[in-house]
SEVOZA-134351 format. One record per atom (N, C-alpha, C): y, z negated, x. Coordinates in steps of 0.02 Angstrom, whole numbers, padded with zeros to 5 digits, always signed. Layout:
YZX...
//
This chain:
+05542-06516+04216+05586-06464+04242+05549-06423+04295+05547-06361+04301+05520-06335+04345+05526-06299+04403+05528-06335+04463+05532-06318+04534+05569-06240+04545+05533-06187+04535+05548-06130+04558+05597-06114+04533+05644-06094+04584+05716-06087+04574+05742-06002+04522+05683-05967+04512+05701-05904+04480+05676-05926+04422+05622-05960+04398+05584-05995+04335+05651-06037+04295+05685-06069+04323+05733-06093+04304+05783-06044+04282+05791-06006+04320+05826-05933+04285+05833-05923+04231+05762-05896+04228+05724-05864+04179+05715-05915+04112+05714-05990+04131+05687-06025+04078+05789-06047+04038+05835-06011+04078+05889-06043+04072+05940-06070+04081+05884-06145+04122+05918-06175+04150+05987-06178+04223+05987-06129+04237+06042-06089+04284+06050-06034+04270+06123-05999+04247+06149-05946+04220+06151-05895+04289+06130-05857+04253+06123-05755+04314+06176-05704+04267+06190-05662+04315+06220-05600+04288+06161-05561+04275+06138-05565+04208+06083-05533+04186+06104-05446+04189+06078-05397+04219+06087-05328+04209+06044-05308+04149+05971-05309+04166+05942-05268+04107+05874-05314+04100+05850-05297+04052+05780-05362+04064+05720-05323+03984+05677-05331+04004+05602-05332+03938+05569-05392+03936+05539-05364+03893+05504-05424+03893+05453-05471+03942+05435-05418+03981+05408-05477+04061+05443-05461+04114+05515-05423+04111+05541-05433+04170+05623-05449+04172+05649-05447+04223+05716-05501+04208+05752-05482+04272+05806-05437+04268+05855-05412+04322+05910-05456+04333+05933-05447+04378+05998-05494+04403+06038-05504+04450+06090-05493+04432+06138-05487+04502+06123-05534+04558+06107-05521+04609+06124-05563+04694+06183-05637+04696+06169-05688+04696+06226-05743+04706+06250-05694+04771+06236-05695+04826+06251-05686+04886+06232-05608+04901+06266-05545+04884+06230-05482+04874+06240-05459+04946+06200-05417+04978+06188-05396+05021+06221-05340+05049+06243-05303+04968+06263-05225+04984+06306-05227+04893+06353-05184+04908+06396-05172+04864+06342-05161+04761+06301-05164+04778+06244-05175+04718+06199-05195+04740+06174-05268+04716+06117-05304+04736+06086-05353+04667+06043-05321+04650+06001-05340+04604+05939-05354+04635+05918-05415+04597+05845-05451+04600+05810-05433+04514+05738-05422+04539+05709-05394+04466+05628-05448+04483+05635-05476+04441+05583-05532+04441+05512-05525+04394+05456-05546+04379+05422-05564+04361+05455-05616+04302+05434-05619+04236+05459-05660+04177+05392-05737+04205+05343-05702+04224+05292-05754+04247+05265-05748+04317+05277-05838+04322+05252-05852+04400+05211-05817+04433+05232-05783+04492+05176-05776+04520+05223-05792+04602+05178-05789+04644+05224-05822+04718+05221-05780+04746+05201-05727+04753+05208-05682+04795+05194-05602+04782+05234-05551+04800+05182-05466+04778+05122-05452+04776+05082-05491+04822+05017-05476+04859+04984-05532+04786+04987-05585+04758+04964-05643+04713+04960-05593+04643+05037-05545+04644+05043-05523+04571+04981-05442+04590+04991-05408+04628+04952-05364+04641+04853-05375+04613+04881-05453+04625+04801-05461+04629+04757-05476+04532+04845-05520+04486+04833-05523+04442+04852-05480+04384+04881-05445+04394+04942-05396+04352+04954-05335+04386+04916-05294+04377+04945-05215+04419+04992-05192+04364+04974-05196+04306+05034-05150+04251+05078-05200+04254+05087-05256+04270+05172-05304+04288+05222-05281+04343+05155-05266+04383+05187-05234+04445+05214-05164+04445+05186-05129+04414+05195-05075+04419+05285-05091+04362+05264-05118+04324+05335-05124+04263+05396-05162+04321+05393-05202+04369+05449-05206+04377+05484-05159+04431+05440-05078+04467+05475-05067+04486+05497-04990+04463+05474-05009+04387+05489-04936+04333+05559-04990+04326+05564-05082+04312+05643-05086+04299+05679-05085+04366+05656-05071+04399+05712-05071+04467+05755-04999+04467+05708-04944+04455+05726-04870+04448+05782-04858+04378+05770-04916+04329+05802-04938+04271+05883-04962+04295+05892-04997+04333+05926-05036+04352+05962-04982+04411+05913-04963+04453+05958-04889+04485+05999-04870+04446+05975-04822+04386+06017-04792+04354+06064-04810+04337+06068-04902+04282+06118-04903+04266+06179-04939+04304+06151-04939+04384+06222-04971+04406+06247-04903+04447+06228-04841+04416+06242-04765+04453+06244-04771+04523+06155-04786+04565+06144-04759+04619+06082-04723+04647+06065-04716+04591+06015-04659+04579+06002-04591+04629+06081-04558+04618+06090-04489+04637+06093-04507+04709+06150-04567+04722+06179-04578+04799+06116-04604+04847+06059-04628+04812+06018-04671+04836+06020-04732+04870+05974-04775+04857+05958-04859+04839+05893-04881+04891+05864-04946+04905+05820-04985+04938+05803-05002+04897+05734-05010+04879+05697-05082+04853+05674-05120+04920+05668-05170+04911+05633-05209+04957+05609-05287+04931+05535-05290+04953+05513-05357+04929+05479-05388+04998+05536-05444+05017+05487-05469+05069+05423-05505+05030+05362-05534+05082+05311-05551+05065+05296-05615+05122+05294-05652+05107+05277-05723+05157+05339-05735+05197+05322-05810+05230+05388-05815+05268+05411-05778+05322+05359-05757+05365+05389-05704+05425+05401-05662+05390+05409-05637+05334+05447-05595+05311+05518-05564+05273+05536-05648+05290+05587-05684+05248+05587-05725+05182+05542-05711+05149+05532-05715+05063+05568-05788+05079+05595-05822+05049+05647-05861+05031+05642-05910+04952+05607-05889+04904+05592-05911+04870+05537-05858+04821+05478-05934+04807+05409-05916+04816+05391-05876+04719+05428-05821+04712+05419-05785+04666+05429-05717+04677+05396-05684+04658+05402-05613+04671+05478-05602+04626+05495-05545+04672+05557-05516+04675+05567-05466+04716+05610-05398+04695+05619-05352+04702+05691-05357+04720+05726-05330+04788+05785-05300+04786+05818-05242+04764+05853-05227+04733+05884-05174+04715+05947-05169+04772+05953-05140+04830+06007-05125+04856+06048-05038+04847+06109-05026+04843+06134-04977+04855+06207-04979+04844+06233-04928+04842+06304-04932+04793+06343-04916+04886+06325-04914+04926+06346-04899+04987+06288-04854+05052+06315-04857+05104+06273-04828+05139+06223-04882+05176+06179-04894+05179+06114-04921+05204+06127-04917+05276+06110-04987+05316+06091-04959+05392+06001-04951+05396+05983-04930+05440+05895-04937+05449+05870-05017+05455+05816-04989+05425+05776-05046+05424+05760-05077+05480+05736-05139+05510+05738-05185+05555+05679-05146+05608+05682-05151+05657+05641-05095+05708+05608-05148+05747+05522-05145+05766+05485-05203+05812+05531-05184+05863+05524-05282+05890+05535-05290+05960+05508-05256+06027+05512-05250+06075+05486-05214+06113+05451-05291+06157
//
């Protein structure tokens, strides 16, 4: 059985609100969404981090965030405008060790988190 909790997803074994998906990538509604549309757009294959897939797959990378713009469209927030966001390591939040893309929108956005002083 395999550890990574989006691999399991992907392999099945725990059911997602699949939105839209190809063949190496795999969209999906938020258990816990952030913002009135919150989609996660994954990697079909492991990799642990943006910076890991950057290093092995630039056309993977580049494909999942042609499906994120995919996934804009079809949950209509395209026009209103949307966030991607991928944290990267733990001070950055990443939460579980697979690359993943947020899709936020469907409401108004506050700003992004501002350094401490």
């Amino acid at each position: 059985m395999t550890e990574c909790l989006f691999c399991r997803i992907i392999d099945g074994q725990i059911p997602a609100d699949i939105v839209h998906q190809t063949e190496r990538v795999l969209a999906f509604r938020d258990i816990q969404p952030r913002a009135a549309t919150h989609v996660l757009v994954i990697p079909r294959a492991h990799h642990a981090s943006l910076t890991e897939l950057a290093d092995a797959d630039q056309g993977l990378l580049a494909e999942l965030f042609l499906v994120a713009r995919e996934v804009a469209r079809l949950e209509q927030v395209q026009d209103s405008g949307y966030r991607l966001v991928s944290n990267v390591g733990a001070d950055a939040g990443q939460e579980v060790d697979h690359v993943h893309v947020h899709v936020l929108g469907g409401q108004r956005l506050g700003p992004v988190a501002r350094p401490r002083d």
